[in-house]
C-alpha positions in Angstrom: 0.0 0.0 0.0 1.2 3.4 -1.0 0.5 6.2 2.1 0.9 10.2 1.9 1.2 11.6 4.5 1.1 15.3 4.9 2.8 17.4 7.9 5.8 15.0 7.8 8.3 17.7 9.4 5.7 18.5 12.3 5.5 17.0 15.5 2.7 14.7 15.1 3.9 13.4 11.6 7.9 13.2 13.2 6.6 10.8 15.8 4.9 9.0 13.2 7.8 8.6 11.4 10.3 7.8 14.1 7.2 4.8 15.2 7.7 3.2 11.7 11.2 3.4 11.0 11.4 1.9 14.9 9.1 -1.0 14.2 10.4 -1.6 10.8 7.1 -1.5 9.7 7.9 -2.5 5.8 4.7 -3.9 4.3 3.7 -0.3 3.1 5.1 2.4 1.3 4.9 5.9 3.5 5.1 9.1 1.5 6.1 12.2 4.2 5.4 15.4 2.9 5.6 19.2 4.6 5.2 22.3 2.9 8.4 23.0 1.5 7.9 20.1 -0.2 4.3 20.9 -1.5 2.2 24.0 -1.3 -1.3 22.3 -0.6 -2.8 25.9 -1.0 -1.1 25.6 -4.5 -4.0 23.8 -6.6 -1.3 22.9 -9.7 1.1 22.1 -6.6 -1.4 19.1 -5.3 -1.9 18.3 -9.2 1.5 17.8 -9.5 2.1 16.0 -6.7 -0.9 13.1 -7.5 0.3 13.0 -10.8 0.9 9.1 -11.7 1.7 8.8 -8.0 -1.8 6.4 -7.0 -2.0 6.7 -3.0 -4.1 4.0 -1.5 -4.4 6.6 1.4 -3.4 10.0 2.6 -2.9 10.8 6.4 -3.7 14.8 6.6 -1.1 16.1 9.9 -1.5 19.7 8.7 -1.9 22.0 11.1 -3.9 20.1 13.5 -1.8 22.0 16.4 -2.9 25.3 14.7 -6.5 24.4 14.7 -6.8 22.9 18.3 -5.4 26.0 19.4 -7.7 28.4 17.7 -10.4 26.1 19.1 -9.4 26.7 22.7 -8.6 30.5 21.7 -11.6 30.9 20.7 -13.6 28.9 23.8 -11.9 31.2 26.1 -13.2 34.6 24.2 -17.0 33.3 24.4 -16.5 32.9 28.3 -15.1 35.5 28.8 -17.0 38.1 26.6 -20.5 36.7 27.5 -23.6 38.9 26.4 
């Protein structure tokens, strides 16, 4: 099986990384990807990159820290600006 996965220099997609090159885990084919690699804002970027490459599945890593944080962010301000 052929995997992309996205976020590949982030924290989350690192430890996954380090987990399969640790457990030899060799049955599948793991793409790692960050954004100097691809833009995935860049539509002809994303085009390029599935291009003749047939992934079986794509693990999205992107930003997940960024969005849990807004989400908190964002919590707080309701509690504390009540109307």
């Amino acid at each position: 099986m052929k995997i992309l996965v996205t976020g590949g220099s982030g924290m989350v997609g690192q430890c996954m990384q380090h987990h399969i090159v640790s457990n030899a885990i060799g049955e599948h084919e793991f793409i790692f990807i960050s954004s100097s690699d691809c833009d995935l804002k860049d539509i002809s970027a994303v085009d390029k990159l599935f291009e003749n490459k047939n992934f079986d599945y794509i693990i999205h890593f992107i930003e997940i820290y960024n969005q849990l944080s807004f989400i908190f962010k964002f919590r707080r301000w309701i509690f504390n600006n009540r109307f």
